[in-house]
N, C-alpha and C positions, 0 to 999 in steps of 0.2 A: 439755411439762412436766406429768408426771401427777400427779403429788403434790399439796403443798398452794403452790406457791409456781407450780404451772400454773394451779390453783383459781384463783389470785386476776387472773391474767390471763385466763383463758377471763371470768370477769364481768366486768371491764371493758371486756371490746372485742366481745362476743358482740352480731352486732349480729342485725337481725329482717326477714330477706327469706325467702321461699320458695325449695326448695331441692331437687326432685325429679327433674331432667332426670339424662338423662348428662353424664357428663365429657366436656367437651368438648376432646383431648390437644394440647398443641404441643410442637412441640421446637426446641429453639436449641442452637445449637452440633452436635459430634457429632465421630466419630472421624477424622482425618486420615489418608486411604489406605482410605476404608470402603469393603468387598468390595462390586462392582458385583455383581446376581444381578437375573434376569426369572424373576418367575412366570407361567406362563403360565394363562390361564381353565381350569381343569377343565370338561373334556365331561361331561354328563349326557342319561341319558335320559330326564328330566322334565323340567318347568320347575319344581325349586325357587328355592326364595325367596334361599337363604343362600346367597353369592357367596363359596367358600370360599378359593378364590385371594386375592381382597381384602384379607379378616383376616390372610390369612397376609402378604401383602402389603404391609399395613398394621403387624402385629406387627415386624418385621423392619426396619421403615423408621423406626421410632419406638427401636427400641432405638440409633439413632444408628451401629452400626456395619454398617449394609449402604446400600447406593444401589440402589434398585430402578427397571427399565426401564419408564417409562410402555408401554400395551397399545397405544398409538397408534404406537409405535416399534419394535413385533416385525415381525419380517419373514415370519413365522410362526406359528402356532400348535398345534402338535404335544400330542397326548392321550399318547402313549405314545414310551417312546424310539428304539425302531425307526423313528419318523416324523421325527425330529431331524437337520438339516441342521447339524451345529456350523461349517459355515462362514457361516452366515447368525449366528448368537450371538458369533461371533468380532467377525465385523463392524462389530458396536456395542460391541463391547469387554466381552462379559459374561464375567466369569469361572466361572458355575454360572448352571446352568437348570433349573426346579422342573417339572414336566407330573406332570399325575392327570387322571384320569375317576374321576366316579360314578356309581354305579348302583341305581337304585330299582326293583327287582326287580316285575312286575307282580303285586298282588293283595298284596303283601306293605308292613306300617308303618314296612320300615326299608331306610337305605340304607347300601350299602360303598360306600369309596374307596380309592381305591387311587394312590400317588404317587413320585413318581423322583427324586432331588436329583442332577446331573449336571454333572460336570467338563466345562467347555467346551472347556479347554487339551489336556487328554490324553483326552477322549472317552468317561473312565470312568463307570461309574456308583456314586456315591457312597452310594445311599439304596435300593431296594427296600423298599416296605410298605406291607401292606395294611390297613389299619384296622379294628376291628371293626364290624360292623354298627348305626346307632344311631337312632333316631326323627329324621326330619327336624328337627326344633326342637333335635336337638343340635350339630348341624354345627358351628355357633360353634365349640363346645368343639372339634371334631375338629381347626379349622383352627387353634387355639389348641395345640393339642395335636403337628400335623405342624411349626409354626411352632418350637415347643421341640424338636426333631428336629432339624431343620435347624439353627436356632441355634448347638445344642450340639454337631454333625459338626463344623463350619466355624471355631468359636470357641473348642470346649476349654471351655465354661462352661455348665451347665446353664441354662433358658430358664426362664423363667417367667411367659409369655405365660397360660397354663391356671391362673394362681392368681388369688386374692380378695384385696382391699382393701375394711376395715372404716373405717368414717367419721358423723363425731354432723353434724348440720344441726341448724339451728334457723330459726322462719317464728314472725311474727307479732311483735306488740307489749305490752309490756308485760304485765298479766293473761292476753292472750291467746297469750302467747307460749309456742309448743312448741319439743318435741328430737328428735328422729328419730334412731338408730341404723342405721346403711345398709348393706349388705354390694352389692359389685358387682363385676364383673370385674376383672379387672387393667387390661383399657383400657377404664374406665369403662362400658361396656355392663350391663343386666339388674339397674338398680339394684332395691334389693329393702328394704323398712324391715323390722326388724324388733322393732323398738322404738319407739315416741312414749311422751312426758310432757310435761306442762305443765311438770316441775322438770329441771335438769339432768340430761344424761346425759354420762357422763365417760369416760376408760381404758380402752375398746375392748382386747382382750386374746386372742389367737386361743389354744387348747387345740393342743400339737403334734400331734393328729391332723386338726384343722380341723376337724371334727365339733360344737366349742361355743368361743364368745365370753363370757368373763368380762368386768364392766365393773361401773363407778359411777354406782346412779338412786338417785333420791331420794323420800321417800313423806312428805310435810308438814313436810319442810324436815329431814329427817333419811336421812343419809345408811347406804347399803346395800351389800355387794357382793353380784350377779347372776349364775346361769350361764344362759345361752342355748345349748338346744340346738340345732342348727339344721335337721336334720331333721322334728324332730316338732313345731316351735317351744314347746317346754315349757321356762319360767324358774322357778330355784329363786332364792331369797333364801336365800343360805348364811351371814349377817353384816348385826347391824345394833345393833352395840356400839353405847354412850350414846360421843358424840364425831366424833370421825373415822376411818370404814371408807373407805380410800383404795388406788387405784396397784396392782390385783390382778397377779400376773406368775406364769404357770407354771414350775411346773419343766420339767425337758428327756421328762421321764416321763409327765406328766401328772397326777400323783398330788397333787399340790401347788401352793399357792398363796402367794409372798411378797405382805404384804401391809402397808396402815398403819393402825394403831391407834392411838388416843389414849385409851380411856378408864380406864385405871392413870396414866398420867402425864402426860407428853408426849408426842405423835406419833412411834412407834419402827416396827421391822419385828419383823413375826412370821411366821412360816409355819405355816402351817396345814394340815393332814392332810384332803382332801377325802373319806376314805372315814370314817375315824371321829371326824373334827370336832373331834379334839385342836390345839393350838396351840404355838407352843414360839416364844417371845418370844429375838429373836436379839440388836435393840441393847437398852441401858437408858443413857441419855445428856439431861442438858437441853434441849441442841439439839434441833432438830427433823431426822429422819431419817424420808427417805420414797424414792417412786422407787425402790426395789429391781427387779432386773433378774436370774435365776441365767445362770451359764455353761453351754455348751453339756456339759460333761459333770456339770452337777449338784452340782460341789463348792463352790462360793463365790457371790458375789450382789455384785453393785455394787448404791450406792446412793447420792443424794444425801445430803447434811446439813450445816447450818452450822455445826456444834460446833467450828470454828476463827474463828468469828466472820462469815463468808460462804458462802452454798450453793458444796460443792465436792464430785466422786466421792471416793467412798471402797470398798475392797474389802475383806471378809472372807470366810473359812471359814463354809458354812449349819451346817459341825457348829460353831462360837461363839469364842470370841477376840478378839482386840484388831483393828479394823478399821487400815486402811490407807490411807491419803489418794494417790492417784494422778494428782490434774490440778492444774496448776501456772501455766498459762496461761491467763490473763484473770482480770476481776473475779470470774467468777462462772461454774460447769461446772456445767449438770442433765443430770437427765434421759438417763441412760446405758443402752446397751443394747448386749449382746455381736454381733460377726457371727460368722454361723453356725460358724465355726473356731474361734474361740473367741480369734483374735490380736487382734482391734481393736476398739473402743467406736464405737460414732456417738452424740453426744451436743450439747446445746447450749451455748455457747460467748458469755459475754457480756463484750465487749471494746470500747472507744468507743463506749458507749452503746447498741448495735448485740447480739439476739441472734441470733446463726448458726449451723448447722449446723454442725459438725466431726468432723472422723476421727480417734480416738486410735491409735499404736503401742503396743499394751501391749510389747513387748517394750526399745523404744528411749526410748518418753515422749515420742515425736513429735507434737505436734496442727498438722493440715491443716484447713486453714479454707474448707469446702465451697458457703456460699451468701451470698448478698450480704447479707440480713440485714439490718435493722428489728426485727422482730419473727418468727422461726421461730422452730418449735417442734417438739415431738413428734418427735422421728424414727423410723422404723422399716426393720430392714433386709428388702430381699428377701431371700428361699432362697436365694438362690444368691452370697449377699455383693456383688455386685458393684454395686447401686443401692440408695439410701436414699429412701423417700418421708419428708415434713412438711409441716406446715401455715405458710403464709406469709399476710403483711398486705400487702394489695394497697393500690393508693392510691386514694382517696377513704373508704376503712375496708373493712369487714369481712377476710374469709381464704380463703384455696383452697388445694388442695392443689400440692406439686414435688415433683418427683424428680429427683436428683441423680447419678449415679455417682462411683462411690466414687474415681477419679481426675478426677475435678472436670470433664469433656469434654465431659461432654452431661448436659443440662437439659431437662426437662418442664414445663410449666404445665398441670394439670388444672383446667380453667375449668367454672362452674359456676354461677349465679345464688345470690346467697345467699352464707351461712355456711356454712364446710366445712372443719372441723376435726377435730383428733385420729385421723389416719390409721393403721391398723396393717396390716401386709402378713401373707397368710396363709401358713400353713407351703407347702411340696408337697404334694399329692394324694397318697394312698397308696393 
C-alpha cells in the first residue's frame, strides 16, 4: 500500500535489523505434471567462476513448473547434441535436455556460448543459439537470459529470469535508524543500494524502459518525489509540494507520472508532465484518493480512496470524469495495479481482519484471494502477468518478500535478515 494508508503501516511495523545479503529463494508448492528437463554442465575452455548450467538450473526450478535432474543422476554429459544418447535421457524419464559449451577465446575479455534445448521424446532439436560474446562477470545475465529461452519454447509464456526487483530495507534503531533502496536480480543475486537515508524511503517505481526508479525520500521530515537514474546514478527531486508528495506511477510512455498531492486540499491524484513540469489535477474529492496506478494502454488509472466511507479501487478516464468504484469484496481493496494486458488488477484485499493479496477479473468482477495474509502488501506484477511479488509479516515481526502466481500454485519466500519491503518488479530489458 503506497499511498498514505501504506504510510501509516510501513511506521508501525518497520522494524530495525540490517539487511544487505541476498535473497535467499524457497519455493512451496508448484505445478502438478511439472515438465521433467536436465541441464547438463556446459564445457569450457577456462575455469570460469559462473556455473551457467546452475542458474539456468536453478531459474527453471524455482518457477515451479519444471523438475530438473540432479548432476549426480545423468548418465551422461554431452557438450553438443551430436554427443547425446536420448536413450540414456529417456531412461530417467526426461522429457528435454539442455547442453552448451563455452568459450573463452585465448587473449581475448570475452566469452561465447553456445546451447541446444532438445526433445527427448522425438529426438528434435528445439533451440540452436549462439549467445553474444560478454565479459566473464556477465554470465549470470547470459544464463538468466538462455533460462528465458527455454522457458518460453516449452511454456508459451515469456521468462523473466533476466529482470530486476526493486526493494526499501531498513538497519539500525531509532536516531540511528536508516533506509536503503535496493535493486537486485530477479532471484535475489547482485544486490545493489542505491539509495540510503536516515528518513523514509517509500514507492520504488520502475520507468517502462528500466532505465530510472521514481520513489518517496524524505529531506527533514518533508516529503519529496525522486528520479533515479540508474546508469549514471544521478537523482533529480522533481516534487516537494508543502503536504503530501506520494505513490509516483508511470505512464505506459514514460512521459508521465500519476502522482499524490495534498497541498490544495485533500490528498488527490495528479499527473504530471515530466518534460515541462505542468500538472493537471485528475480527482477533486474530500476523501482521500491516492494509489494511482495507469493501464497498459494509457487511457485510465486505478486508484484507491475512501470517498465511500472505506479505502476501495476506483477507475477513471486520465483525460477526467466521474471515477468508478470496481471492488466490492471485503472491508477494504488498496493498492491496485494493472497486469501487463491490461484484464486484471493485483491488489490488497482486507477481509477478517487479514490483508491479502488478490486477483481482480476486470471483466467479470471476479476477486481470487492469492496469499494467506496477516499483513501483505504492495504487490507487483511480473512482465510477463503470470507471478506477483509483496511484502509479507513473517512471525516474530518484521517483513520479507513472496511471490505468488497468478493461479495461486506456486509460492516463493525471498528470505533475508532484516526488513524487506515495498517490492516492485522491473519492466523487460529492451
Amino acid at each position: 500500500m503506497k499511498g498514505i494508508y501504506r504510510f501509516i503501516l510501513v511506521l508501525s511495523v518497520f522494524c530495525a535489523s540490517p539487511a544487505f545479503a541476498d535473497l535467499d529463494i524457497t519455493v512451496t508448492g508448484g505445478v502438478a505434471g511439472a515438465q521433467p528437463i536436465a541441464i547438463v554442465p556446459f564445457s569450457s575452455n577456462d575455469g570460469l567462476q559462473t556455473d551457467v548450467a546452475s542458474v539456468i538450473d536453478a531459474d527453471l526450478s524455482r518457477s515451479g513448473m519444471f523438475r530438473t535432474l540432479p548432476r549426480g543422476d545423468m548418465l551422461e554429459k554431452p557438450d553438443d547434441p551430436s554427443r547425446v544418447d536420448f536413450r540414456n535421457w529417456r531412461s530417467v524419464n526426461m522429457n528435454n535436455v539442455v547442453v552448451g559449451k563455452l568459450n573463452h577465446a585465448p587473449g581475448s575479455d570475452r566469452v561465447s556460448s553456445r546451447f541446444f534445448l532438445l526433445d527427448v521424446i522425438t529426438g528434435q532439436q528445439l533451440i540452436a543459439y549462439d549467445m553474444p560474446p560478454v565479459a566473464p562477470d556477465q554470465l549470470r545475465y547470459v544464463a538468466h537470459q538462455i533460462a528465458d529461452l527455454i522457458f518460453e519454447r516449452l511454456t508459451g509464456i515469456p521468462g523473466v529470469f533476466n529482470t530486476k526487483i526493486a526493494y526499501v530495507t531498513s538497519a539500525g534503531l531509532g536516531p540511528t535508524r536508516s533506509y536503503q533502496l535496493i535493486i537486485a536480480d530477479a532471484d535475489g543475486y547482485n544486490p545493489r543500494t542505491i539509495a540510503s537515508s536516515r528518513e523514509t524511503l517509500m514507492s520504488p517505481s520502475w520507468s517502462p524502459d528500466r532505465k530510472k526508479l521514481a520513489y518517496v525520500g524524505y529531506e527533514r521530515g518533508r516529503s519529496g518525489i525522486y528520479i533515479h537514474d540508474i546508469a549514471s546514478g544521478q537523482v533529480k527531486k522533481i516534487l516537494a509540494e508543502k503536504g503530501i508528495n506520494g505513490s509516483p506511477a508511470w505512464s505506459p510512455d514514460g512521459t508521465k507520472l500519476a502522482i499524490t498531492l495534498s497541498f490544495e486540499t485533500n490528498p488527490d491524484i495528479y499527473i504530471l508532465d515530466l518534460q515541462s513540469g505542468q500538472r493537471k489535477r485528475l480527482t477533486d474529492h474530500y476523501g482521500i484518493d491516492t494509489e494511482a496506478s495507469f493501464s497498459p494502454d494509457g487511457q485510465s488509472i486505478v486508484f484507491t480512496s475512501d470517498r465511500g466511507g472505506q479505502p476501495q479501487i476506483y477507475k477513471m478516464s486520465v483525460a477526467g470524469g466521474e471515477p468508478q468504484r470496481i471492488t466490492f469484496q471485503g472491508r477494504q481493496n488498496l493498492d491496485a495495479s494493472f497486469s501487463p494486458d491490461g484484464k486484471s488488477l493485483t491488489l490488497v484485499n482486507l477481509d477478517e481482519g487479514r490483508y491479502r493479496i488478490a486477483l481482480l477479473d476486470l471483466a467479470n468482477g471476479n476477486l481470487r484471494i492469492l496469499s494467506e495474509g496477516g499483513l501483505d502488501e504492495s504487490p507487483s506484477f511480473a512482465p510477463n502477468g503470470a507471478v506477483i511479488i509483496y511484502a509479507t509479516q513473517v512471525r516474530g515481526g518484521g517483513a520479507e518478500l513472496a511471490t505468488v502466481t497468478t493461479d495461486g500454485r506456486v509460492r516463493q519466500r525471498l528470505h533475508q535478515p532484516g526488513e524487506v519491503r515495498e517490492p516492485s518488479w522491473s519492466p523487460l530489458a529492451k
